[in-house]
N, C-alpha and C positions, 0 to 999 in steps of 0.2 A: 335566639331570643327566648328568656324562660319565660313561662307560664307560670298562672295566677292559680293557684286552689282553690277554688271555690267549694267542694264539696268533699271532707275529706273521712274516711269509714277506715278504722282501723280497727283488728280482731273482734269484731264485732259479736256477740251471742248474745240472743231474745229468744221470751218463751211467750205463750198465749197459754193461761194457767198452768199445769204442770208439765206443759208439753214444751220441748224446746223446739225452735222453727229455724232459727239463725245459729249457722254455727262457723266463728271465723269467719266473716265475713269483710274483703276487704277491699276498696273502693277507691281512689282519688276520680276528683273530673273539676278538669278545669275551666274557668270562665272560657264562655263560648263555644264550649266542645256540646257533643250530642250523644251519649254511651244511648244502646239498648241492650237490656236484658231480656234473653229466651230461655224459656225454661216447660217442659212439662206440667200438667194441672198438676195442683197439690205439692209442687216444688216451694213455695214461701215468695213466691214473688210479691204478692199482696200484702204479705206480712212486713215483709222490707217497707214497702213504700209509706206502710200506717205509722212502723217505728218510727222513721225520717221525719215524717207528719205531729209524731206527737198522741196519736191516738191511745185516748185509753184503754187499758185491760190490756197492750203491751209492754211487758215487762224485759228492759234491757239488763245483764245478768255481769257480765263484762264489757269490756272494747269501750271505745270514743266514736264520737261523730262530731266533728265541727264543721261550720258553716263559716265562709268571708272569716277564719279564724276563732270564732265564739264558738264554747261550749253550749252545741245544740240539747244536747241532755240536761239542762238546765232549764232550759224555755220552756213555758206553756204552748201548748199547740196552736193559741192565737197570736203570738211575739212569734210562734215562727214563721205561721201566714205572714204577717206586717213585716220581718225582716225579708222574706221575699220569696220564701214557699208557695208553692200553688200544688195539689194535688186535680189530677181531671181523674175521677173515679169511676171505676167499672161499674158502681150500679150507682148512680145521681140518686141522692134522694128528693122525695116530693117535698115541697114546706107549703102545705093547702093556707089560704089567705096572707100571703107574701107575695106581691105581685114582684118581678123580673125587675121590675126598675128600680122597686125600694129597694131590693137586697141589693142589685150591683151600685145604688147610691151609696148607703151606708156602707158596704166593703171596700171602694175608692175613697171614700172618706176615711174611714179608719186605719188604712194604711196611711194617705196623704199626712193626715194628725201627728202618729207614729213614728214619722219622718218631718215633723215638723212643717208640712208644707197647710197652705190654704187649703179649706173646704173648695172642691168645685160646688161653684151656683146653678140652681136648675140651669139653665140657659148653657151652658158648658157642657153639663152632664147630656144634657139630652140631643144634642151636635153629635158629642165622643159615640153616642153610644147607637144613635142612627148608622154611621159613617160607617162602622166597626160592624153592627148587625146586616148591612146591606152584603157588604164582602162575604159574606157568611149565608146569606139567603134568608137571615130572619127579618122576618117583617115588623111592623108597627104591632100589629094585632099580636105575635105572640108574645112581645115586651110587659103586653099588661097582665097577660096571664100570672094566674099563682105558679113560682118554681116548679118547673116539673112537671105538676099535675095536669094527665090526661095528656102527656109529650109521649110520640115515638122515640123510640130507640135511637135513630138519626137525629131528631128534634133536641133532646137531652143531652146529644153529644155536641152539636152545633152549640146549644146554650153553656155548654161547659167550656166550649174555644171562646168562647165571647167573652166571657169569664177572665179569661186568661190573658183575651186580647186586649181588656181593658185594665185588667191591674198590674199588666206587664212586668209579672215577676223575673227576681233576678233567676234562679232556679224552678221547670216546671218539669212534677214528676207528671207521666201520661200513660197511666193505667190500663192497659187495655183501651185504649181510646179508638179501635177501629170495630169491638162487639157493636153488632147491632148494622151496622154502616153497610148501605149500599155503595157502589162505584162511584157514584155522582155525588155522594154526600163523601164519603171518603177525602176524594180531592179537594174537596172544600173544604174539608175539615185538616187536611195535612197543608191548603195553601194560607191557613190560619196560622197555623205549626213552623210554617216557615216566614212567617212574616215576622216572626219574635227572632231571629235568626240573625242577630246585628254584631256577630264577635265578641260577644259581653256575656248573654245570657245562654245559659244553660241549659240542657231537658236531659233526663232520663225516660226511657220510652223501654216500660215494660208488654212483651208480645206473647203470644205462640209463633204467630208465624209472619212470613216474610213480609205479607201485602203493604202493611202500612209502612215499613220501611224503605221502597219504592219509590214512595211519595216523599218521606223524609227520609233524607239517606244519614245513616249514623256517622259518624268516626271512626267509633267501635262496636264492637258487637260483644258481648258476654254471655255464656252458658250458665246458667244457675240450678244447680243439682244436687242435692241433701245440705240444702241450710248455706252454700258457697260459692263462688264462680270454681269453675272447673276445667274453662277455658274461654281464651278472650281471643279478637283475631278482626278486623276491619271488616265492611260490606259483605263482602264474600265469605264470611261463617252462615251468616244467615241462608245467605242459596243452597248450602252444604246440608242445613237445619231443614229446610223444604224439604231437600232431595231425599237426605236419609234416615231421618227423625231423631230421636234425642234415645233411641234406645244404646247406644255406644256411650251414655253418659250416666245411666241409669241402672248400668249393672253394676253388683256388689262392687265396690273400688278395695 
């Protein structure tokens, strides 16, 4: 039975002003699959996932990237959220006076739009989003908080699965999504990760190391090293990656 492309990276090279960070970079992951990428600090993995995203001040040099078929280089960074990107990022930013419930209103809504569907009604919204926070261990009181502001480490990253669990994107890259995360916030935050898990949607799961993929187990696994994958290989690259480090990937090639 063939598979669907959902996400497809062909010779890919980005720079971050005159530095190049991507080079040859080259990727398919099909609806439903779950790739992660391991890599070394300072390897570009954060850079990948900003390009994918749309973020400015990354400049694409060559190569393609399409998405469901469309030329993702073309989109605004918000058309690519609403076609069905979600980034969970290593360091959440605060937005002081935005309480948790206006942003995830207005961001369910604006995809809904996007795609044609109705506004959810308060009454709606605030069901989805009890339901979705309780699995998650967020309470009432931190829904009204301002994004972010004065959140642990844990707290940031739980609000960013909530995130995710509510706009259930077709594609969600997850940046480092276990910094910060003790044990018990971890598995709640991987059994978030796997509740999106329906044969459809997608994740890319960028790491150092093996923990959170324990929890979420990949398909694949990919080595990312001077701007490329280097090697790719199921589950068991990553115990390999634990055991003996990334310095076999890291020397001069």
């Amino acid at each position: 039975m063939s598979k669907t492309p959902l996400l497809e990276i062909e010779d890919l090279y980005a720079r971050v002003a005159d530095k190049e960070i991507i080079k040859g970079f080259n990727l398919t992951i099909n609806e439903g699959e779950v790739h992660a990428i391991m890599g070394p600090n300072g390897a570009g993995k954060s850079t990948l996932s900003n390009v994918i995203c749309g973020k400015p001040g990354y400049e694409i040099t060559s190569g393609s990237i399409r998405f469901k078929g469309k030329d993702l280089t073309k989109m605004s960074a918000e058309d690519r959220a609403r076609e069905g990107i979600f980034l969970c990022m290593q360091y959440p930013v605060e937005i002081p006076g935005v309480a948790v419930t206006t942003f995830l209103k207005h961001s369910i809504n604006a995809v809904r739009k996007y795609h044609n569907l109705p506004e959810l009604d308060t009454m709606e919204f605030v069901k989805m989003v009890r339901e979705e926070g309780k699995k998650l261990g967020i309470d009432n009181e931190m829904i009204k908080r301002p994004v972010n502001v004065g959140f642990s480490g844990g707290e940031k990253k739980r609000l960013e699965t909530l995130q995710m669990n509510i706009l259930k994107p077709s594609f969600a890259i997850l940046d480092e999504a276990d910094s910060g995360l003790d044990v018990d916030a971890l598995k709640v935050v991987a059994e978030g990760m796997n509740a999106l898990r329906d044969g459809k949607r997608s994740m890319l799961i960028i790491t150092h190391y093996q923990r959170l993929l324990e929890y979420v187990v990949p398909d694949f696994v990919h080595v990312y090293a001077d701007g490329h994958i280097v090697k790719s290989g199921d589950k068991t690259l990553a115990a390999e990656i634990e055991k003996d480090g990334y310095a076999e990937y890291t020397r001069e090639r």
